[in-house]
N, C-alpha and C positions, 0 to 999 in steps of 0.2 A: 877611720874605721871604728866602730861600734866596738863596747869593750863589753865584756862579758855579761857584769853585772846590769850593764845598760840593758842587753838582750835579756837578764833575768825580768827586769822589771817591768818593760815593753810585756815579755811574755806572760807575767800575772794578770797583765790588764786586758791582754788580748784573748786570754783562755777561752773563757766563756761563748765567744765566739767563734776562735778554732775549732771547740767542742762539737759548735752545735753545725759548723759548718762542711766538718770532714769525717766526722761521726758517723754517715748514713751507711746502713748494710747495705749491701746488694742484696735485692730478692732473689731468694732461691737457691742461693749458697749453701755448697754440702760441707757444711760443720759441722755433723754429727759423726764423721769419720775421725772426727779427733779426741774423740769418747769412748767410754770400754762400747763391746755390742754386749755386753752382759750390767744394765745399768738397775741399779734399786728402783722400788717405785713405793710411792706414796698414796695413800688414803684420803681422801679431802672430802669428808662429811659437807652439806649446806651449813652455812654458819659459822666452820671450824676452818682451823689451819695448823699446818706442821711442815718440820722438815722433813725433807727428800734428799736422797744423793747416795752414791758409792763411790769410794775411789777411783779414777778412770784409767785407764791403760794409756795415758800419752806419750807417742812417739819422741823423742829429743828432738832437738831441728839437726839435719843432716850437714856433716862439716862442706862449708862450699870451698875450691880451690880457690888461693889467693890470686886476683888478675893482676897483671904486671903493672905495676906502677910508674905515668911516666914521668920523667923530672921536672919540678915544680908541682906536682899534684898531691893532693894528699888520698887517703883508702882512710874510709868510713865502713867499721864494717858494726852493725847490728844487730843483736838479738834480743827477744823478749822471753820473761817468765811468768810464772802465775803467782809470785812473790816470793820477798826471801828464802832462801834453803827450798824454794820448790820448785816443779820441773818444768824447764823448757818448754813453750810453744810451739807445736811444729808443722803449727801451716794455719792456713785461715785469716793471715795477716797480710795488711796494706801499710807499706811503709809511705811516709811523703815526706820531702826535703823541702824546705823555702829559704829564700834571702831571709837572714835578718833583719833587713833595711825595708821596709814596705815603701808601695809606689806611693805615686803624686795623691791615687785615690782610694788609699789608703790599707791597698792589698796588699798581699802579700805573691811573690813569684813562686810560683813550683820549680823546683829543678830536678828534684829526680823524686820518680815512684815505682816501688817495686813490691809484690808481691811472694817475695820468694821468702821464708822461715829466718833465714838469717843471712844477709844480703850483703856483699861489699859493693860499695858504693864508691868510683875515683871520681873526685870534684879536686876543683882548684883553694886553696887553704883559705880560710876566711871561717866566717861565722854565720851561722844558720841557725832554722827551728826544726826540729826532728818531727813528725806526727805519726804516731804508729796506733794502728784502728784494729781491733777483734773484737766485730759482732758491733755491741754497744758498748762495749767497753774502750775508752781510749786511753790516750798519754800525749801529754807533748811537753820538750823541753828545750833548751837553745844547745848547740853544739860548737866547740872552736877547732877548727882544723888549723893545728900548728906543725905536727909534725909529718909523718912519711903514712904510720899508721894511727888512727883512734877506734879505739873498740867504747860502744857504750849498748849499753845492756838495761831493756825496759821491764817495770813492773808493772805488771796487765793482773791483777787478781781478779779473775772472773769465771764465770761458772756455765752453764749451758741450762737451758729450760725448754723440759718437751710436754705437752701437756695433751690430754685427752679426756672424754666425757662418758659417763655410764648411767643407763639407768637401771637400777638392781644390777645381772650380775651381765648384762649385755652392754656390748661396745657401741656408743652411738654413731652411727656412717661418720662419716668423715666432712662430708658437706655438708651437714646439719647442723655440724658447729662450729663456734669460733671463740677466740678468748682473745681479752684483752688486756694488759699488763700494764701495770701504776706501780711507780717506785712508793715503799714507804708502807705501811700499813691501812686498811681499810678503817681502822678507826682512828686514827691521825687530822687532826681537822685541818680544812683548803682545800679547795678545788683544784684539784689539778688533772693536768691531759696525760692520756695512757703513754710511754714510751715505745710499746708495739700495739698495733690494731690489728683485729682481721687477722688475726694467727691460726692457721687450721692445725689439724690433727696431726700429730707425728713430725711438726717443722720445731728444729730446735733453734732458739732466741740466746744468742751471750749477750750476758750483760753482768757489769761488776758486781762482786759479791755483796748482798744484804739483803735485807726483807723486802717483800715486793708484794703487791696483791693481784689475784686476778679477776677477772668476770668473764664470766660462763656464760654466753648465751647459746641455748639449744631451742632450732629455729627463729621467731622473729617475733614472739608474743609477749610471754610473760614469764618464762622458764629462766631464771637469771640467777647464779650461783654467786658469792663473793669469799674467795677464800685466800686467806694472808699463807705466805711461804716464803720458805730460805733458803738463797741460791749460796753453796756454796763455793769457792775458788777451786777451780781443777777439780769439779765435779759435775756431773750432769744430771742433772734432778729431774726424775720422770712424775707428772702430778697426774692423779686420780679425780678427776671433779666429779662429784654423783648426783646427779638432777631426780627428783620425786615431779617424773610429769609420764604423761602419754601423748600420745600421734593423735588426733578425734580428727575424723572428718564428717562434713556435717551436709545432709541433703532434706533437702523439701518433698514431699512425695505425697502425693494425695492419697495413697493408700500403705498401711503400714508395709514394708518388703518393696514398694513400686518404684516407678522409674521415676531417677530425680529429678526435679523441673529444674530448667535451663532458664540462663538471666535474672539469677535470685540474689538478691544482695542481704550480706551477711553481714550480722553484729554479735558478736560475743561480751557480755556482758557479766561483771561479780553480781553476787548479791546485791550490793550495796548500790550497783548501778553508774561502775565506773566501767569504761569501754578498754576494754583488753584487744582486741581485734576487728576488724571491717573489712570485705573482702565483698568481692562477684564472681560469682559461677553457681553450676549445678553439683561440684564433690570439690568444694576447698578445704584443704587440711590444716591443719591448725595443731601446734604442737603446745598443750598448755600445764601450766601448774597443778599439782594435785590438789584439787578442792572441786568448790561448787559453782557451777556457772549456770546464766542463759541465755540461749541463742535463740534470736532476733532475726526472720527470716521476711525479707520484702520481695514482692512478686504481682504484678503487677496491679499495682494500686495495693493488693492489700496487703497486712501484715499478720505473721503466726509467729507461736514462739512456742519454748519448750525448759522448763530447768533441766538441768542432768549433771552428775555427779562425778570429775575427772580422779581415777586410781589410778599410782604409780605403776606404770608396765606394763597396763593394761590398755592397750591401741583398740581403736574401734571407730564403728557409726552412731550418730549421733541421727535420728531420723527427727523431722518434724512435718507434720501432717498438715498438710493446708487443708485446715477447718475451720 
């Protein structure tokens, strides 16, 4: 049998991969019930960043009845905190149990998985790896069942992240945008890949406490915010992203007010003459950055165009006469 410090050292080399292998959230998980419903919120200018967060209301994890232990077995029983001297976990967690001994090919066995805050667990005594997952945030360590009972107790310092977009003092729909989330600061140099994608409105993201950055796209053009923040542990950080764009949509019309001609294909274009958007129909909308654009209208065979000036908040048509 594998001695302890063996399963320490098996476990440093293995981490990286337990990490990134038993890590994944489930989409759609209501973790924001484990958060005050009275949370702070944050300001997030384009350009800038700050913290966010209030203290949250967390539940304790509720005491579970000891199950009867039967002889030869040992009770593993579980719980996690948001670190030292801080409070209890109290739901939102995936426990997972593994042989310490990995297979022929090179796995590792699950033996037990449990969902419940603070879980006793009876297996037969021997040596294991513990994996305990909230959100993005994990832990893993090796465990020795020697005696009747082992209690061990995990540190998860992690925070919760809700975020939402505005332009001036209105709330952007919900489906309009999305944000994407990179550990580390935006001016940090390396490429690296977001940790969440595709995060809409109002879904809360855990993930261990520190600086993080996000990106704001509102719609699919050119409206793209980057703002550095910090999650704190056992808080829930609500961020403000505030976009300087409008909604334009844009139609072709032979006569200023008329009806807009159908199968026109569209190019939105800077000054400079870098292509921001392409599109076909007769009213494609287009959510863009505040400044100066022009739209590029083709129909058949020929082509019209138009400059025109995009203000923050100010939604509108964008008409172009075919002349």
């Amino acid at each position: 049998m594998m001695s302890l410090s063996a399963i320490a050292a098996t476990l440093r080399r293995l981490m990286p991969a337990l990490a990134i292998a038993l890590s994944m959230p489930v989409a759609g998980q209501a973790q924001s019930s484990l958060f005050s419903t009275q949370p702070s919120t944050g300001l997030i200018a384009p350009g800038t960043g700050g913290p966010a967060g209030a203290p949250t209301a967390i539940a304790p994890p509720s005491a579970m009845p000891m199950p009867m232990v039967p002889a030869g077995q040992s009770a593993l029983t579980l719980s996690a905190r948001f670190g030292k001297d801080a409070p209890g976990i109290g739901g939102g967690l995936t426990w997972r149990v593994y042989t310490a001994k990995a297979e022929a090919d090179g796995s590792f066995k699950l033996v037990k998985e449990d969902k419940s805050p603070s879980p006793t667990l009876v297996m037969p005594p021997g040596n294991y790896i513990v994996h305990v997952g909230f959100g993005l945030a994990t832990s893993v360590k090796p465990v020795s069942l020697r005696g009747a009972t082992v209690h061990e107790e995990f540190d998860l310092p992690a925070g919760g992240l809700r975020m939402e977009g505005r332009v001036g003092d209105v709330r952007v729909p919900a489906g309009q945008i999305s944000f994407d989330v990179y550990k580390g600061s935006q001016f940090e140099a390396g490429d690296r890949r977001p940790i969440a994608e595709h995060v809409m409105t109002g879904e809360v993201v855990v993930v261990p406490e520190g600086t993080y950055y996000i990106v704001s796209n509102y719609g699919d053009a050119n409206s793209v915010v980057r703002s550095d923040i910090r999650v704190a542990a056992a808080k829930l950080t609500d961020i403000t992203v505030t976009h300087r764009a409008a909604a334009i949509t844009l139609k072709l019309v032979g006569d200023k007010g008329g009806e807009a001609l159908a199968n026109t294909a569209w190019s939105v274009l800077t000054p400079g003459g870098d292509v921001i958007k392409e599109s076909i129909g007769a009213f494609p909308r287009v959510i863009l950055a505040e400044g100066e654009y022009r739209a590029i209208a083709r129909n058949e065979g020929k082509v019209f165009e138009r400059e025109f000036k995009v203000v923050t908040g100010v939604d509108g048509d964008v008409e172009v006469q075919a002349r």
